[in-house]
C-alpha positions in Angstrom: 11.1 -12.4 -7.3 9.1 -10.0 -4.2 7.6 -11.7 -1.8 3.9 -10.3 -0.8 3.7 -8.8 2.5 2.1 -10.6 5.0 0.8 -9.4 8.0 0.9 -6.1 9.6 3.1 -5.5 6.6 1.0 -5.5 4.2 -0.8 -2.2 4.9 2.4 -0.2 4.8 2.6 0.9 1.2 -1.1 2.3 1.6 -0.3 3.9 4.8 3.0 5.5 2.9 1.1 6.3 -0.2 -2.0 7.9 1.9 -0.1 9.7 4.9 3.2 11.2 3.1 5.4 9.3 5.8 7.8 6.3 5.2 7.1 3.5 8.1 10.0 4.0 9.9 8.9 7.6 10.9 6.0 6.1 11.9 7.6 3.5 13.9 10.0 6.1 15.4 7.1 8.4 16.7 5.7 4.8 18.2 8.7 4.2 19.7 8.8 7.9 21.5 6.1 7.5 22.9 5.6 7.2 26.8 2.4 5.2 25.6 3.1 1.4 26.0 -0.1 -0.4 25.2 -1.2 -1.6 22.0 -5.0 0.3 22.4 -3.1 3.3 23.6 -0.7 3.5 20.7 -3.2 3.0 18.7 -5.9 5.5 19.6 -2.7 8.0 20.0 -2.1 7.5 16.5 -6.2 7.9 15.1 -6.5 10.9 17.3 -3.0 13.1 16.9 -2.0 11.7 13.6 -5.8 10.9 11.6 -4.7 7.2 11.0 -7.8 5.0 10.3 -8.2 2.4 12.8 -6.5 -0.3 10.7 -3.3 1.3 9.7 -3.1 2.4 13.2 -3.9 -1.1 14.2 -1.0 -2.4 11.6 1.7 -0.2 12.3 1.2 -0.9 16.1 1.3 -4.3 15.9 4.4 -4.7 13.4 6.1 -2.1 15.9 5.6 -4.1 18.9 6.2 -7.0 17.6 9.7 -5.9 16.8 10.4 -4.5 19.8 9.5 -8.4 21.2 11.8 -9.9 19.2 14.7 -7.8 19.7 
């Protein structure tokens, strides 16, 4: 049985599906960046990359909140 994504998580098959990229070379370009704040990251992402607010907003969060826990 899958579990449901939860979360920040659960917007990553749309965002795969709609921008051609697997998450983790979405996470990688986060995680390159000199940018450090969640608002930054995000409004990097909507301007260079054409992310909507909300799968910018996902993939941030999810992102940082990786790099927290590690």
């Amino acid at each position: 049985m899958t579990a449901t994504a939860k979360g920040p998580a659960s917007y990553f098959p749309s965002i795969e599906k709609k921008y051609g990229r697997p998450i983790a070379e979405w996470q990688a370009l986060i995680e390159a960046s000199p940018l450090t704040k969640h608002m930054e990251l995000v409004n990097w992402l909507k301007a260079e990359h054409g992310l909507g607010h909300g799968h910018a907003n996902a993939l941030v969060a999810h992102t940082l909140a990786e790099r927290a826990a590690d």
